[in-house]
C-alpha positions in Angstrom: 27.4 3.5 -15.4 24.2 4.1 -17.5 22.3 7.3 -17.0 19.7 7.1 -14.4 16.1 7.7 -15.5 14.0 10.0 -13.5 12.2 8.2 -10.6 9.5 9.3 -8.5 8.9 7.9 -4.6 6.1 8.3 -2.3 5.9 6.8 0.9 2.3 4.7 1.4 1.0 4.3 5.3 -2.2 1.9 6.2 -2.8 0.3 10.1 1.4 0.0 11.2 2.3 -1.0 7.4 4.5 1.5 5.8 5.5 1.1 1.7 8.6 3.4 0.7 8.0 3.2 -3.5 9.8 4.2 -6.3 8.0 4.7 -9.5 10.6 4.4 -12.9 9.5 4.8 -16.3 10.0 1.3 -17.7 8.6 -2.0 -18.9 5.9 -3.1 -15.8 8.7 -4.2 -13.2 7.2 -5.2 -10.0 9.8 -5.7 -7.0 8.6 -6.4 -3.4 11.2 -6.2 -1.1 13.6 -7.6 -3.8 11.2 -10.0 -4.6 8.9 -10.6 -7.3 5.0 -9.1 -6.4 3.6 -12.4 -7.4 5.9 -14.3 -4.6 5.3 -11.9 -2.4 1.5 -11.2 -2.3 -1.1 -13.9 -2.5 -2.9 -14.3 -5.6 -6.2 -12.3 -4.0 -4.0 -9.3 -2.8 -2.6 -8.7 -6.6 -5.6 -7.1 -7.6 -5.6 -4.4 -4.7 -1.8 -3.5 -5.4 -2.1 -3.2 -9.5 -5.7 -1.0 -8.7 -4.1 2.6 -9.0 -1.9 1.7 -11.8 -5.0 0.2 -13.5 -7.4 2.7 -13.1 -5.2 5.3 -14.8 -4.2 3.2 -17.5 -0.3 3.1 -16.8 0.0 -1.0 -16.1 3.1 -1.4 -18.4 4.2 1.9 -18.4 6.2 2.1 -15.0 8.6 -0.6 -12.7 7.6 -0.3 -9.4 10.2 -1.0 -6.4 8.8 -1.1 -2.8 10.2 -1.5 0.5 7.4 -2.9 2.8 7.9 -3.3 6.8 4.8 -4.1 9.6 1.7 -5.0 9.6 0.1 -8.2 7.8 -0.6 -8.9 4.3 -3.7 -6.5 4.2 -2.1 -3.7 5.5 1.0 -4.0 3.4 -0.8 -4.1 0.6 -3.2 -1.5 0.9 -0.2 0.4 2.2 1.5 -0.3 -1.6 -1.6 0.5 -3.2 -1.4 4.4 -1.2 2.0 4.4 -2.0 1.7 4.2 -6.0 -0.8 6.1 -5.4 1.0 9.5 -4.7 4.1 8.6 -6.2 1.4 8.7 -9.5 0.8 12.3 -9.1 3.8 13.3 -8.6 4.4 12.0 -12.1 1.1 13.5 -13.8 -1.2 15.8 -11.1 -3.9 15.1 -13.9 -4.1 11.7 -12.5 -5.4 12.9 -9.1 -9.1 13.1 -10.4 -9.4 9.1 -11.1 -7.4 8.2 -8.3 -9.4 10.5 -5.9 -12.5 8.9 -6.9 -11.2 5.2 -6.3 -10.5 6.4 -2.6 -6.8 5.5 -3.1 -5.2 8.8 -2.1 -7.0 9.1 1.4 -4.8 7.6 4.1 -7.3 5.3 5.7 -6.9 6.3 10.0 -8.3 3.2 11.3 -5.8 1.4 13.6 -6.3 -1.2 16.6 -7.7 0.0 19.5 -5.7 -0.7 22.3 -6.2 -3.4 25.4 -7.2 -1.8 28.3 -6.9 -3.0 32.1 -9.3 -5.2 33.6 -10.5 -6.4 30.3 -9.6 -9.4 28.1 -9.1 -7.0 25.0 -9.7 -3.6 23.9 -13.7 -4.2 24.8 -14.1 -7.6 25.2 -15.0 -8.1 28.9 -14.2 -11.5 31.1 -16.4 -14.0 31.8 -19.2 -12.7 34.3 -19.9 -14.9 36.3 -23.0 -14.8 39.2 -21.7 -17.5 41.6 
């Protein structure tokens, strides 16, 4: 077995969508949830996941592997895009400055409200009706 390479993870959280990544010194390797990123994501959501690695300049410098479970396809990949995120400084802390400014380290706290009783929804009231 060849020597293993020295791998970083980080663990990326956004609404119930949680990405477990691994960040390896290599060629630009993108694995989903042993897929292919472009198979996974839709074209639109590329962009948001590739954003951190982008803005530090290190697109073809790491292969990223990513376990993704809950949520939807935003969340998922806003939760991959936090993920690479932190698993980038734990490679290079002078990458925190660029990343910082893109908002990519700050885990964003908005979840769903939840439905309450007597209600159709979280706020959304039923039809009032007079007679």
């Amino acid at each position: 077995m060849a020597a293993t390479k020295e791998q970083f993870a980080a663990t990326g959280r956004r609404k119930t969508s949680v990405a477990r990544v691994i960040l390896r010194p290599g060629k630009g390797l993108f694995i989903v949830n042993g897929k292919p990123v472009e198979k996974f994501f839709p074209e639109m959501k590329l962009a948001v996941v590739r954003s951190p690695l982008e803005t530090v300049s290190a697109l073809g410098k790491y292969d990223v592997y990513a376990n993704l479970t809950g949520g939807g396809v935003t969340g998922q990949s806003e939760a991959l895009r936090h993920g690479i995120s932190r698993a980038l400084l734990k490679v290079d802390a002078e990458m925190r400055k660029p990343l910082k400014a893109a908002g990519f380290l700050t885990r964003d706290p908005r979840m769903v409200e939840r439905k309450k009783y007597g209600r159709k929804k979280a706020r959304r009231r039923f039809q009032f009706s007079k007679r």
